[in-house]
C-alpha positions as a printed Julia matrix, in Angstrom:
512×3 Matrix{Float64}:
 29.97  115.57   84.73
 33.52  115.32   84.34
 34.32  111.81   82.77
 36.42  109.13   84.06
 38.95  108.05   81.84
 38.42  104.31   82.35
 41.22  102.34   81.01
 44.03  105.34   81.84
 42.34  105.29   85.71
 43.04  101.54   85.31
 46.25  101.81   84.07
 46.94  104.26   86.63
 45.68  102.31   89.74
 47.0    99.08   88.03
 50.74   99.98   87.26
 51.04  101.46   90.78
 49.42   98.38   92.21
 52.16   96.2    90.09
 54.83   97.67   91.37
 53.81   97.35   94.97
 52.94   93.43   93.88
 56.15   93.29   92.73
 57.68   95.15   95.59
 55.3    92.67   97.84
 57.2    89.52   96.0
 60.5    90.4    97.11
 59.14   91.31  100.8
 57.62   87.72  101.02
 60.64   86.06   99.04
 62.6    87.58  101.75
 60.27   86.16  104.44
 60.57   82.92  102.99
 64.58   83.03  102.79
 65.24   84.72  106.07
 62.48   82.78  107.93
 60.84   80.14  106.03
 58.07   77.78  106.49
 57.6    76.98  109.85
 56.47   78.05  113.14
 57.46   81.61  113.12
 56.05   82.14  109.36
 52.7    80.26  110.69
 52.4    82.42  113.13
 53.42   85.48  111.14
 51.03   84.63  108.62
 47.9    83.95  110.65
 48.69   87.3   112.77
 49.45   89.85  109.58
 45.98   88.06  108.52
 43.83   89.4   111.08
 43.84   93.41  110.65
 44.35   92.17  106.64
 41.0    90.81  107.25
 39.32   93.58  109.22
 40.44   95.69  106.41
 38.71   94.47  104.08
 35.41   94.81  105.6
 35.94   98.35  106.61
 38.13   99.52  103.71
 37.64   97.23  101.07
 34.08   96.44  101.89
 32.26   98.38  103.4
 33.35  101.72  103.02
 34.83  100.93   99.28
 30.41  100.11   98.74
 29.02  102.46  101.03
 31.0   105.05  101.2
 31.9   105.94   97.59
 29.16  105.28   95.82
 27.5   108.03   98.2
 29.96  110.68   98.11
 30.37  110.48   94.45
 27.02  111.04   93.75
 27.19  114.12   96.4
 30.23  115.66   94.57
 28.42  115.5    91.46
 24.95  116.85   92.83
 27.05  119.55   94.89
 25.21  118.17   97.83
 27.96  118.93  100.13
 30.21  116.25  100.15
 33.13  116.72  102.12
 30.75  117.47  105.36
 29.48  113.92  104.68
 33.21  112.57  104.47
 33.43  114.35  107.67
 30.66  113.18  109.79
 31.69  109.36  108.09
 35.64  110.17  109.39
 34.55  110.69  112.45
 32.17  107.95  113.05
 34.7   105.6   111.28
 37.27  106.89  113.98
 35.79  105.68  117.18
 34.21  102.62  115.54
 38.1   101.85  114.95
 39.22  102.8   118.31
 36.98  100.68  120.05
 37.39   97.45  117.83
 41.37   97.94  118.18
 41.04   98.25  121.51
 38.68   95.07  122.13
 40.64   92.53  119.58
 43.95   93.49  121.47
 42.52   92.47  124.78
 40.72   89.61  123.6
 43.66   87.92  120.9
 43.43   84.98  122.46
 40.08   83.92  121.48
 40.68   85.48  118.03
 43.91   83.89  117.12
 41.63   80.66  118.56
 38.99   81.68  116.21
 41.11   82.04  113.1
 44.35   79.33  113.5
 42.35   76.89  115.79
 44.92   74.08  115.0
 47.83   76.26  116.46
 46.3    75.56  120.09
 48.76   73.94  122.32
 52.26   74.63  120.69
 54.23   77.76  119.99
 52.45   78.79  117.35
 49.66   80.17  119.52
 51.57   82.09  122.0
 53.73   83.82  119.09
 50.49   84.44  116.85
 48.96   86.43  119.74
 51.86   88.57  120.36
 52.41   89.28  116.66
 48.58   89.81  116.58
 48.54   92.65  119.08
 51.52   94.51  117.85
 50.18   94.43  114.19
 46.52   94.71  114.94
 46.5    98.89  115.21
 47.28   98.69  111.52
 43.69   98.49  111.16
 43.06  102.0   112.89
 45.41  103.88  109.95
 44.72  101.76  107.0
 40.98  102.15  107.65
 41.27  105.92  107.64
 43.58  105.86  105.1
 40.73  103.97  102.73
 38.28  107.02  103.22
 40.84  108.83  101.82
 41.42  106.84   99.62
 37.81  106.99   98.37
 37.42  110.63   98.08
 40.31  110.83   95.94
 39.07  107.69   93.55
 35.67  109.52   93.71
 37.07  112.88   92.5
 39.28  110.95   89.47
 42.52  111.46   91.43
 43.72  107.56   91.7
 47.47  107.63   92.14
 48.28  108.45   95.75
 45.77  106.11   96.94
 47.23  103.72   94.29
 50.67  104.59   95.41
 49.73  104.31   99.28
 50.57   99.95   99.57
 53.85  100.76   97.94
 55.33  102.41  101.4
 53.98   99.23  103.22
 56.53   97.37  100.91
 59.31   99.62  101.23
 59.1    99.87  104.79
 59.21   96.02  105.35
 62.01   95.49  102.55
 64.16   97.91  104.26
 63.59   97.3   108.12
 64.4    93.22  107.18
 67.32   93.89  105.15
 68.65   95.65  108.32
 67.9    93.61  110.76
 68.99   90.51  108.55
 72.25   92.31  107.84
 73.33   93.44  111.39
 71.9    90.24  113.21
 68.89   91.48  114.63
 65.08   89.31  115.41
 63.8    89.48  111.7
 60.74   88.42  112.33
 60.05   90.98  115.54
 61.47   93.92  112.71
 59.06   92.74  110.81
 55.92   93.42  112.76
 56.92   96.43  114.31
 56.89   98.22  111.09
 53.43   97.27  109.62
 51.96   99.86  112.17
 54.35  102.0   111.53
 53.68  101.51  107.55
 49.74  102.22  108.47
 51.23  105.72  109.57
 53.17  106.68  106.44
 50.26  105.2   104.16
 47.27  107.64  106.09
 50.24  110.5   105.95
 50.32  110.1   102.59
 46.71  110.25  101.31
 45.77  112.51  104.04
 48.0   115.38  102.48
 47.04  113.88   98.73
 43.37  114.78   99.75
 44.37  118.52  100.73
 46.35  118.86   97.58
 43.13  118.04   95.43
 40.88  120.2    97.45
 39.52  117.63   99.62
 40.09  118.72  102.75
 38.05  117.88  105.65
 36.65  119.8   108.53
 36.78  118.55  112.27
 33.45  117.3   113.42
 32.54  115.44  116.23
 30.95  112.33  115.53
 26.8   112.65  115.27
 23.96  110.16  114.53
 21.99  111.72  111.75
 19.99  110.22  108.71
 22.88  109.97  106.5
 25.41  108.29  108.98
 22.08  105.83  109.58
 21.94  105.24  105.58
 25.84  105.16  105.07
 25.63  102.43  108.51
 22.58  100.57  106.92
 24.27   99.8   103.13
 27.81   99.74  104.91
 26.9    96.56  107.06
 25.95   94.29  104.8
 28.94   95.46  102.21
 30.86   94.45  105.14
 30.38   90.59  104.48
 29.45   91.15  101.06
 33.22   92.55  100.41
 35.31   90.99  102.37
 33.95   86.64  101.36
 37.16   85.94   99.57
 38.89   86.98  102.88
 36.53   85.32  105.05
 36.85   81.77  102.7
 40.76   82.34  103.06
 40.42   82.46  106.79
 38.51   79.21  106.63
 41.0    78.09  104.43
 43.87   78.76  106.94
 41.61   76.9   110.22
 41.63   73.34  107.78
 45.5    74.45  106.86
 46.37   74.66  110.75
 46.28   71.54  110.99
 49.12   70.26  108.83
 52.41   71.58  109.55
 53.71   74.22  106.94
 50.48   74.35  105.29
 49.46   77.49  106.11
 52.78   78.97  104.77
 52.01   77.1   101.45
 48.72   78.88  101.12
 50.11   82.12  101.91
 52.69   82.03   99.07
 50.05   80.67   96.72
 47.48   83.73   97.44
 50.7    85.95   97.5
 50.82   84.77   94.06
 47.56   85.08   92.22
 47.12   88.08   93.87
 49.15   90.11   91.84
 47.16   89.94   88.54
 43.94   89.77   90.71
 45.19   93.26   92.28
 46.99   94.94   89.32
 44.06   94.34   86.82
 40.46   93.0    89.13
 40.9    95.58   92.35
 42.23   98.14   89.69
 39.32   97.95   87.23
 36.74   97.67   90.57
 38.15  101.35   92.13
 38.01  103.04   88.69
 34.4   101.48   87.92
 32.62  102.18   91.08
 32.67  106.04   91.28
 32.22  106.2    87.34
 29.0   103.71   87.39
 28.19  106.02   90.28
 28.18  109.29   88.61
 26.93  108.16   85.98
 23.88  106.42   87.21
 23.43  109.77   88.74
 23.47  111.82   85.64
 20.43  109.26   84.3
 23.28  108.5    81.74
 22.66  104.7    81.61
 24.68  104.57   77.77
 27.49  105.81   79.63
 27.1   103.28   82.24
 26.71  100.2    79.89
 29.6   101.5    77.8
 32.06  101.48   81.09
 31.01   98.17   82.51
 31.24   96.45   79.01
 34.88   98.19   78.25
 35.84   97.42   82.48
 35.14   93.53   81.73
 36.71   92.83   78.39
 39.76   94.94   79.74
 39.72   92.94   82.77
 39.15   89.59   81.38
 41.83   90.66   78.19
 44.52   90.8    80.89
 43.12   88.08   83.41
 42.58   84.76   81.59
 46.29   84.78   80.03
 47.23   85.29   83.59
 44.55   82.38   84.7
 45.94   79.89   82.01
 49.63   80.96   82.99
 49.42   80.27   86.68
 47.8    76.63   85.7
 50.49   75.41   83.24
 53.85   76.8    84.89
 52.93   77.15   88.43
 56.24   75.01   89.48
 58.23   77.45   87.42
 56.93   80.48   89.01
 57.12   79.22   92.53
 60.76   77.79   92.43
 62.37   80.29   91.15
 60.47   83.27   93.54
 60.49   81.52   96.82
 62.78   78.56   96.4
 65.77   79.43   98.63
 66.71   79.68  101.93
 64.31   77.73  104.21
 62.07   77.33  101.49
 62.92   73.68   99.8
 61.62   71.91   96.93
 59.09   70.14   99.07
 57.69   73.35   99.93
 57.78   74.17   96.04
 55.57   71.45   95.17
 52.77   72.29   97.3
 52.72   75.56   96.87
 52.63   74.91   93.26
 49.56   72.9    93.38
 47.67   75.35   95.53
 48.81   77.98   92.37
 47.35   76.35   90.19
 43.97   75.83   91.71
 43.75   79.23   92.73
 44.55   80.27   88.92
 41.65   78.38   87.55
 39.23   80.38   90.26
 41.52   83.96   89.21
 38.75   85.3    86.41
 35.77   84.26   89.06
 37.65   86.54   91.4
 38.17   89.06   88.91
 34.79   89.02   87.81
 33.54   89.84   91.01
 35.09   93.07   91.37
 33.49   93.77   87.9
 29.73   92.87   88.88
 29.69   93.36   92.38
 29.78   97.52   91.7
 26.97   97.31   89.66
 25.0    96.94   93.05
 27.19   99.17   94.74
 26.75  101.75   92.71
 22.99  101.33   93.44
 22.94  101.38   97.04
 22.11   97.92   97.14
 24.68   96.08   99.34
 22.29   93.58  100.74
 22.21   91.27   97.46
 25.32   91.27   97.11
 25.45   89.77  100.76
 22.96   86.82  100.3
 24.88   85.83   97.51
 28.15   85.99  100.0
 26.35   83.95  102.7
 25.59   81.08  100.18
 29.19   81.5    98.71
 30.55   81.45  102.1
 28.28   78.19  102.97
 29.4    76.29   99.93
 33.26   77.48  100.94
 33.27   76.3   104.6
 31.67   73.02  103.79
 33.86   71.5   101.33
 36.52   72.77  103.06
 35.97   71.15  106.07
 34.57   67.82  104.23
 37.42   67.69  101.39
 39.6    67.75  104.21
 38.79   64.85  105.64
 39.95   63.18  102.36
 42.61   64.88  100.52
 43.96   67.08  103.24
 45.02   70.91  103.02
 44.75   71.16   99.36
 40.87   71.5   100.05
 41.25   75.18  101.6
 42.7    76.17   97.45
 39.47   73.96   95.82
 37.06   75.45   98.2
 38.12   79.29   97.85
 37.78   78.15   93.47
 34.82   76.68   93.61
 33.01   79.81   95.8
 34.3    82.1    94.07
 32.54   81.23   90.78
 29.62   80.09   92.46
 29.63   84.02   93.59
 29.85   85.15   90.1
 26.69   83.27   88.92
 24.84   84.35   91.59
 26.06   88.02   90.65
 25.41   87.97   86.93
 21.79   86.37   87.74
 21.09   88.89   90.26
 22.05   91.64   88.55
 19.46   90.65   85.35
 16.89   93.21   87.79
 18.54   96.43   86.31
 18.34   95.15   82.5
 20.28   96.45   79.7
 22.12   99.33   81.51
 23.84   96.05   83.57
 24.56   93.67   80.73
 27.42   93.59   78.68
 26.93   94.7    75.18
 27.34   93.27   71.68
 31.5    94.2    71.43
 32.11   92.35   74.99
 30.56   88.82   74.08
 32.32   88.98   70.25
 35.9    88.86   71.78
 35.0    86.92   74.89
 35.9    83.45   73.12
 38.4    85.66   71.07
 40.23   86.15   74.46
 39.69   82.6    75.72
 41.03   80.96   72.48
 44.29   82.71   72.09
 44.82   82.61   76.06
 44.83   78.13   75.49
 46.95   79.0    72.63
 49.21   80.75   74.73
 49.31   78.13   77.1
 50.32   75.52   74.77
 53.08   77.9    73.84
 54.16   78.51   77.75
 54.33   74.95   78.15
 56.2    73.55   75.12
 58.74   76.65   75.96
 59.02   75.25   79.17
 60.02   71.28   78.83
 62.89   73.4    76.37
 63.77   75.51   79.4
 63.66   72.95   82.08
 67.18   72.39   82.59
 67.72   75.65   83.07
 65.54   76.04   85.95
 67.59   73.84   87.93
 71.05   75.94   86.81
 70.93   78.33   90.16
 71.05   81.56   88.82
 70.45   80.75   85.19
 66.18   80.02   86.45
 65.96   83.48   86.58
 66.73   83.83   83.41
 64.48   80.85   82.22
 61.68   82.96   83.67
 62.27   85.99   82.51
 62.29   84.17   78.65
 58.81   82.32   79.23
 57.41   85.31   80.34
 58.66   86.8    77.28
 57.17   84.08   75.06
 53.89   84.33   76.54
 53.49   87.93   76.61
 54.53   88.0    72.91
 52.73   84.16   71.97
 49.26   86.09   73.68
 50.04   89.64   71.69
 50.25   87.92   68.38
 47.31   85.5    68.92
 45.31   88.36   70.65
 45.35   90.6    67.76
 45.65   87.95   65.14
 42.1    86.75   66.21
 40.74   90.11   67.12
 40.68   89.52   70.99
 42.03   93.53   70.93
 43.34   95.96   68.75
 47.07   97.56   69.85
 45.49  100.73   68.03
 42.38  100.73   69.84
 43.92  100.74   72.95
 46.14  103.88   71.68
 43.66  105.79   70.73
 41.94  105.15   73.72
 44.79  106.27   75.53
 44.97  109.6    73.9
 41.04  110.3    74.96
């Protein structure tokens, strides 16, 4: 078996997912600025939500469990693995077709469905004809995901990694334009993401054929492995996609307040970047490796990857966590305060940062455990634990609601999430040692923990001394840029002070 190199495949995956983040923040600071919150961002938002949603329970969740997991362990049997990616291309195809087809005719109900409190102003109309001009982005980004998997399956994880970045591009550049000549920014806006879906499948599609990968024509077939790859895939389906089920319960109790959903949106805009550069990054690498290995009955191997996945993970998430919880103000104001977006709209989106940040490990720990199923075949724990997650999500939405308002959606989404993880580390107890993490990983767990508070106290004191600057226009960039400094360097020099990681371990590493 050819190894994975874990933490450069995570590097790999993770520094191409940063940059589209990045790329990502200046799309939505633009969106904020050229058509803040509002109406037209409501509807924008609930709209781009729905094939975001779809996505990730075909690409994220069920084919990202199902489908790799399988194929891996055919590419490293020889069992003929790119006729199975055929016959699943194929299937996945019309499945697609038929589901774009049926949610365009039938937006209505699901723009009901999803933003029930838009019903009877202009929200609703708009979100139904942004819907079905942005919904077919589901066809090409699903496709693109099977791609996407091969490649991630066969150790080849930058053009999949590199695949979001076009999305970003594409909507930078077609807003700029329209914003500069005059034109319907918001109509530019959804016109490309289909056309994005396009470049993105383009893109892995000839990545695949590069690396060997290329698949046949078949028409689509029922046979046994279609039935098995349908049978794990269904129940990775919910299984994957609960923090973007919760979010869509989130945005039904948000509906109801004006701007709220726009608040949310910036706020999961925002934790999502360490969540996607280091949790989605470690998950992709992880999967086909614990796969393989599993495979190759090399269960050292196996134990050695998940421990070294986690304390990666959790070396680069909790800093992030504790950041996002003491200078969420900071962060907001100075990406999306301009424009149409005010200081009112500052403040709450602030608050909703900073609950989010204190559920950001939870949700980085589930891409960490939930592939130790995966990699098993075993999707349908992994859903149970979803339904009950799910459960607890939905009802204090909808109850905390009643008494504090929006804000519930961002303590309901926290609160499931870790609820999740316990019910994913006690689950996953069945497949002893191979699925625990070892000795190394619980020594520099509270190492990690301890000098991320220490950081924190650090990020805040340097922010009361850098307050004034943040209300100096262009000087708040400036402020930022310096506490991000002082945190990256206050969580270096505590990190390796009190053995959290060693800089030379993480060379030599490197070098492997």
């Amino acid at each position: 078996m050819k190894p994975v190199r874990l933490l450069s495949g995570i590097l790999t995956v993770g520094g191409w997912t940063l940059l589209s983040r990045l790329l990502g923040f200046v799309r939505d600071v633009l969106i904020a600025s050229y058509i803040g919150p509002g109406a037209v961002m409501d509807a924008f938002v609930a709209a781009f939500r729905l094939p975001n949603m779809f996505r990730r329970f075909f690409a994220e969740g069920a084919f990202n469990a199902a489908f790799v997991p399988m194929f891996s362990k055919r590419l490293e049997a020889g069992d003929n693995p790119l006729g199975f990616a055929a016959l699943a291309c194929s299937g996945l195809s019309l499945v697609l077709l038929g589901l774009t087809g049926l949610c365009m005719v039938f937006m209505p109900a699901l723009v009901w469905a999803t933003a029930e409190g838009f019903v009877g102003d202009a929200r609703f109309d708009l979100t139904v004809e942004f819907g079905r001009i942005v919904f077919p982005y589901i066809f090409f980004i699903s496709l693109a995901a099977l791609f996407s998997g091969m490649l991630n399956a066969a150790g080849h994880f930058a053009a999949a990694a590199a695949a979001p970045v076009l999305l970003n591009v594409l909507l930078i550049g077609t807003m700029s334009f329209a914003a500069v000549t005059g034109g319907a920014v918001a109509q530019a806006l959804v016109w490309t993401i289909p056309v994005a879906g396009v470049a993105q499948l383009a893109l892995v599609w000839h990545a695949t054929r590069r690396a060997g990968l290329s698949l046949p024509l078949v028409r689509p077939r029922w046979t046994p492995e279609m039935a098995q790859l349908v049978r794990i895939a269904i129940p990775a389906a919910l299984a994957g996609g609960v923090v973007q089920i919760n979010l869509v319960v989130g945005q039904l109790v948000a509906s109801n307040t004006e701007k709220a959903v726009s608040w949310l949106y910036s706020a999961d805009r925002l934790y999502q970047l360490p969540l996607g550069v280091v949790g989605i990054a470690v998950g992709i690498v992880l999967l086909p490796d614990l796969s393989r290995r599993l495979k190759a009955q090399d269960d050292v191997g196996a134990r050695m990857a998940l421990s070294r996945a986690g304390e990666i993970a959790l070396a680069l998430t909790i800093p992030c966590a504790v950041a996002l919880i003491v200078i969420p103000i900071q962060l907001v104001s100075v990406l999306f305060e301009r424009g149409a977006f005010g200081a009112d709209d500052s403040a709450a989106t602030a608050l909703a940062v900073a609950i989010y940040g204190l559920g950001l490990p939870a949700f980085v720990l589930q891409k960490i455990l939930q592939p130790l199923f995966f990699a098993r075949e075993d999707t349908r724990s992994p859903f149970r634990y979803a339904v009950w997650a799910m459960a607890v999500n939905g009802v204090l939405a909808v109850g905390l609601a009643m008494l504090i308002g929006w804000i519930a959606a961002a303590i309901a989404t926290t609160i499931a999430a870790w609820i999740m993880v316990v019910q994913l580390a006690a689950g996953a107890r069945q497949f002893g040692e191979v699925a625990r993490f070892d000795a190394q990983f619980r020594r520099r767990l509270w190492r990690i923990c301890l000098a991320s508070v220490l950081m924190g106290a650090v990020l805040w004191g340097a922010g009361v001394v850098l307050g004034p600057l943040f209300g100096m226009g262009g000087w708040r960039w400036l402020a930022l840029l310096v506490l991000i400094a002082v945190g990256t360097l206050a969580y270096a020099l505590f990190g390796q002070g009190l053995g959290a990681f060693r800089i030379q371990e993480i060379r030599s590493r490197l070098r492997r």
